[in-house]
N, CA, C and O atoms as CSV, one atom per row, in Angstrom:
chain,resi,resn,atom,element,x,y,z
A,1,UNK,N,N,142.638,53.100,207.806
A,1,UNK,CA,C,141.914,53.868,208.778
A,1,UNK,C,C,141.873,53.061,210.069
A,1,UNK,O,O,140.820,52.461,210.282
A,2,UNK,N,N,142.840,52.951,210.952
A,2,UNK,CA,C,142.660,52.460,212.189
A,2,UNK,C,C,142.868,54.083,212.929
A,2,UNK,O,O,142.993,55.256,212.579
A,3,UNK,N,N,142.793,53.066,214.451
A,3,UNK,CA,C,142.774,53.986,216.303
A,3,UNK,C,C,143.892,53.394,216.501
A,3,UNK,O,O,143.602,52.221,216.267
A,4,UNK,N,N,145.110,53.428,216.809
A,4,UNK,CA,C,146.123,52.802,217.450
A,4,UNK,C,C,146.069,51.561,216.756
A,4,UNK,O,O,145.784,51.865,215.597
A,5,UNK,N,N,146.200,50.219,216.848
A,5,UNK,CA,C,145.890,48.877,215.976
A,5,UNK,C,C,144.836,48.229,215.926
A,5,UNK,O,O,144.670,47.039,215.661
A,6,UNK,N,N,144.120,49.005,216.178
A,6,UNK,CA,C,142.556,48.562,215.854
A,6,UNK,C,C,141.610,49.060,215.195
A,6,UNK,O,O,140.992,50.029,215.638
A,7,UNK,N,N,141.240,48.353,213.710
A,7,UNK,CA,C,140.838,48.651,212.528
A,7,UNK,C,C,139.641,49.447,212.788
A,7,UNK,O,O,138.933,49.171,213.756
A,8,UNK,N,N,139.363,50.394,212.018
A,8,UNK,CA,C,137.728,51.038,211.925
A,8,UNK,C,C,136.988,50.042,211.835
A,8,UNK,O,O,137.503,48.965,211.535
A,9,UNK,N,N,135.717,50.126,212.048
A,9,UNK,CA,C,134.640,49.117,211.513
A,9,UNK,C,C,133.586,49.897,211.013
A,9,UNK,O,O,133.584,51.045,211.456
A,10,UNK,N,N,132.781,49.648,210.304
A,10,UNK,CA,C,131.732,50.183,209.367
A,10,UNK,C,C,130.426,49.146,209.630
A,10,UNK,O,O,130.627,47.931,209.622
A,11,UNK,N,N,129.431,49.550,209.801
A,11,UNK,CA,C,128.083,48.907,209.358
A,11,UNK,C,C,127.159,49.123,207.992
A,11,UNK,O,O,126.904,50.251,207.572
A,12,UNK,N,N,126.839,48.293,207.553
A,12,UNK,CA,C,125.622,48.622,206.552
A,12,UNK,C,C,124.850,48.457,206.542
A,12,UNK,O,O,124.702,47.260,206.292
A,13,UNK,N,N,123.411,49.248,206.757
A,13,UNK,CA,C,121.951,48.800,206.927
A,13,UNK,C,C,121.208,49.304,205.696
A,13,UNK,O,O,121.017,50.363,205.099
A,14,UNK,N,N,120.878,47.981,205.615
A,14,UNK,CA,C,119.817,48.104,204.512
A,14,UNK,C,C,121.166,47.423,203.044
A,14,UNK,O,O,122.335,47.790,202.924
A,15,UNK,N,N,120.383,46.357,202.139
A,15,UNK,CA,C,121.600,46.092,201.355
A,15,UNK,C,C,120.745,45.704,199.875
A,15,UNK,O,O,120.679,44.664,199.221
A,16,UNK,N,N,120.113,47.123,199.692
A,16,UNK,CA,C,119.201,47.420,198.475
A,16,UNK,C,C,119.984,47.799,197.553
A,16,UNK,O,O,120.972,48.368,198.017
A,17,UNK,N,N,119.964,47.706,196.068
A,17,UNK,CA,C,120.594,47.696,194.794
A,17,UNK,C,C,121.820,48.851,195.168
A,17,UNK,O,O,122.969,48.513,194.882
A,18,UNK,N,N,121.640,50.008,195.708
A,18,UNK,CA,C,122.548,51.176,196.208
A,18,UNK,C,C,123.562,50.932,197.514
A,18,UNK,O,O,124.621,51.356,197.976
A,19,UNK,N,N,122.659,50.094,197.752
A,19,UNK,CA,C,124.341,49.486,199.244
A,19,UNK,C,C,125.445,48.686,198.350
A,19,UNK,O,O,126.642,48.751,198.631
A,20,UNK,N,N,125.112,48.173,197.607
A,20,UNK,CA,C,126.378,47.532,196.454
A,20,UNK,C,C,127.501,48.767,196.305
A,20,UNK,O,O,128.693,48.459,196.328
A,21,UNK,N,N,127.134,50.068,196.164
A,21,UNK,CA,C,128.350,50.484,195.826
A,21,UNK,C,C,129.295,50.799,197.251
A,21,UNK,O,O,130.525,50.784,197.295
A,22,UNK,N,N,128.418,51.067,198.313
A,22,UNK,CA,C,128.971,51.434,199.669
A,22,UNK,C,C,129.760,50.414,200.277
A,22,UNK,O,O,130.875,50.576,200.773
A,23,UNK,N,N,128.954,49.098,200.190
A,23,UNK,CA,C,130.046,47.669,200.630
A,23,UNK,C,C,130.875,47.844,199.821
A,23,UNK,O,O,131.920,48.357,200.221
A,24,UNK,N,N,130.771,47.545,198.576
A,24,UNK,CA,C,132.667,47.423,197.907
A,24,UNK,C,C,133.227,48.655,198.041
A,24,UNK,O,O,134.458,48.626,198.027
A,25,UNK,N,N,132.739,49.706,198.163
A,25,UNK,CA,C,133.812,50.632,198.138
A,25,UNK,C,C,134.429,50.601,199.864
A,25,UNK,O,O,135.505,51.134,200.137
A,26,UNK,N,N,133.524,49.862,200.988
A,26,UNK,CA,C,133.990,49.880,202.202
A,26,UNK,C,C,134.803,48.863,202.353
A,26,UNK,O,O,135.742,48.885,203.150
A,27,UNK,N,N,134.526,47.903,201.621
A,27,UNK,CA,C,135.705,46.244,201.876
A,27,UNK,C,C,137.244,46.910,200.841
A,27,UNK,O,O,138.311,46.386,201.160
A,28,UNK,N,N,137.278,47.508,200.207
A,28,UNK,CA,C,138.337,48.360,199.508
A,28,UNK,C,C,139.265,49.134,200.079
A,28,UNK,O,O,140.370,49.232,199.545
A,29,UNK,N,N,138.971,49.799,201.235
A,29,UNK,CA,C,139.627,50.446,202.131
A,29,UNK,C,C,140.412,49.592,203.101
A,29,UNK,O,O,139.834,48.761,203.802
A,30,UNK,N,N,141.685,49.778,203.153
A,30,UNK,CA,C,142.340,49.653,204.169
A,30,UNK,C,C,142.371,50.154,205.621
A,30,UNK,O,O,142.325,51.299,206.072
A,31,UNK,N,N,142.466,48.896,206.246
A,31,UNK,CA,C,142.090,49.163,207.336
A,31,UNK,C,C,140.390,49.695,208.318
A,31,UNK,O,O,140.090,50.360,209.309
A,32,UNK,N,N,139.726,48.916,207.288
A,32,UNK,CA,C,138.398,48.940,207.924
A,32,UNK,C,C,137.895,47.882,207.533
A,32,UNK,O,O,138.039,47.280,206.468
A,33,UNK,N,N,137.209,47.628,208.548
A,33,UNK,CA,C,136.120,46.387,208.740
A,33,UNK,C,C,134.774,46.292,208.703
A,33,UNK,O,O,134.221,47.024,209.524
A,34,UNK,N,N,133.955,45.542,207.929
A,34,UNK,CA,C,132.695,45.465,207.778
A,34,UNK,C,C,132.303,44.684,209.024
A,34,UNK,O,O,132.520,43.487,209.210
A,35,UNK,N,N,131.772,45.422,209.747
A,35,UNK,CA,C,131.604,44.502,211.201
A,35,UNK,C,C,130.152,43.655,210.484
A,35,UNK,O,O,130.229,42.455,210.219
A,36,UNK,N,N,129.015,44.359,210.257
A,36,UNK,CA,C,127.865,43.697,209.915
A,36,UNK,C,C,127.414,44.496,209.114
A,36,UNK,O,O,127.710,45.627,208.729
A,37,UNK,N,N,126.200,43.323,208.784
A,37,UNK,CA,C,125.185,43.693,207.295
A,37,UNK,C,C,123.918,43.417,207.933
A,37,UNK,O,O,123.572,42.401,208.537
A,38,UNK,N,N,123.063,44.848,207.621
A,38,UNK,CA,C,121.567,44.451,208.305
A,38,UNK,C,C,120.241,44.620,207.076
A,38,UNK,O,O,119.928,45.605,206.407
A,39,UNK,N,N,119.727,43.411,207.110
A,39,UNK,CA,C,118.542,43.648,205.970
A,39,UNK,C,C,117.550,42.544,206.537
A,39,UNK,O,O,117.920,41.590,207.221
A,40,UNK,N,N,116.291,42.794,206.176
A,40,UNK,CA,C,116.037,41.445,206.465
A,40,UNK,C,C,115.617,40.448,205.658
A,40,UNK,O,O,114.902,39.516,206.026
A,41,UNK,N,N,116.065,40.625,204.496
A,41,UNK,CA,C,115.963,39.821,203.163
A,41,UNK,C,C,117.433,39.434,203.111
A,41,UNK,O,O,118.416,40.173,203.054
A,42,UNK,N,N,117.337,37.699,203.154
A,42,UNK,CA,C,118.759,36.786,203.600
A,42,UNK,C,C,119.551,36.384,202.202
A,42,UNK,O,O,120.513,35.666,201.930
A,43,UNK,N,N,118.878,37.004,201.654
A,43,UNK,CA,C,119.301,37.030,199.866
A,43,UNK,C,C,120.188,37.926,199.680
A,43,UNK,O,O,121.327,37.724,199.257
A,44,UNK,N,N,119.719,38.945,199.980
A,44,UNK,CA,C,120.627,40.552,199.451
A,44,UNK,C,C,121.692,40.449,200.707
A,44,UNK,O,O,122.561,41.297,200.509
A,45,UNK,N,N,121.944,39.724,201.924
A,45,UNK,CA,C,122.772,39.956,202.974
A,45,UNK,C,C,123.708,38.642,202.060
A,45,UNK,O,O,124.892,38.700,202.393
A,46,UNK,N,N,123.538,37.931,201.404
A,46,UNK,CA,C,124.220,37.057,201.268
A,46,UNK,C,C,124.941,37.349,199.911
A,46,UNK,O,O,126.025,36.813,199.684
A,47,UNK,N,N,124.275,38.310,198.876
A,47,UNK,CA,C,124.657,38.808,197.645
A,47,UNK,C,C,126.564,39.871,198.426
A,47,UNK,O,O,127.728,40.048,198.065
A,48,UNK,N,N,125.773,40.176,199.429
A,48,UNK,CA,C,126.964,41.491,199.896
A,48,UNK,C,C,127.752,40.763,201.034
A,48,UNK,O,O,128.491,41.597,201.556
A,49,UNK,N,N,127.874,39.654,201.569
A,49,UNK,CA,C,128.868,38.931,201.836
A,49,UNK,C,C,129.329,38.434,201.009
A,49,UNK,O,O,130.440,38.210,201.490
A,50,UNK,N,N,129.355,37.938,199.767
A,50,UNK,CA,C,129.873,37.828,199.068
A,50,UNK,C,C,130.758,39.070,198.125
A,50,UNK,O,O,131.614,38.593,197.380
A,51,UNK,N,N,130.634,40.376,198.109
A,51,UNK,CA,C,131.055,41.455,197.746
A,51,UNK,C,C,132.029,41.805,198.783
A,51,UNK,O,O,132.943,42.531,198.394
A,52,UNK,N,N,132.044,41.403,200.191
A,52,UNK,CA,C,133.107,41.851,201.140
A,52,UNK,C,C,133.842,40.643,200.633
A,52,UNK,O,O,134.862,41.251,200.311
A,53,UNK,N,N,134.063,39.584,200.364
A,53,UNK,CA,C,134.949,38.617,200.268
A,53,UNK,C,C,135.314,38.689,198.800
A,53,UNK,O,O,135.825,37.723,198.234
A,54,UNK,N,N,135.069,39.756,198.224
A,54,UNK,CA,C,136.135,40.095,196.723
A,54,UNK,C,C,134.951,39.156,195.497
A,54,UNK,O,O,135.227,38.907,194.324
A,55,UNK,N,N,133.969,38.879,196.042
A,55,UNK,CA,C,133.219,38.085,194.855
A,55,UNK,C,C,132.391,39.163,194.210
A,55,UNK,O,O,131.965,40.087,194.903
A,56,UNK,N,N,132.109,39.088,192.761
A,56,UNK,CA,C,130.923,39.906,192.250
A,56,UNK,C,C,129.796,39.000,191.423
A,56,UNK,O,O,128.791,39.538,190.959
């Protein structure tokens, strides 16, 4: 999913037990980018950086 060569980007707010399936299914897609992750619990932002980088 790009514009000419420049990838989509996606945000996720909020990264409560149900954003787990939306990040991996968004780091899965080609051609889109997880620009950012917004929560303000540095736990669950760090559980789902780790889910964009293929970790579970």
């Amino acid at each position: 999913m790009t514009v000419g060569n420049t990838p989509s980007r996606a945000v996720v707010v909020g990264t409560g037990s149900r954003a787990q399936m939306f990040t991996t299914a968004l780091a899965r897609r080609p051609g889109l980018r997880v620009a950012a992750l917004c929560d303000p619990n540095p736990v669950r932002i760090a559980h789902h950086q780790q889910l964009l980088k293929g970790g579970r």
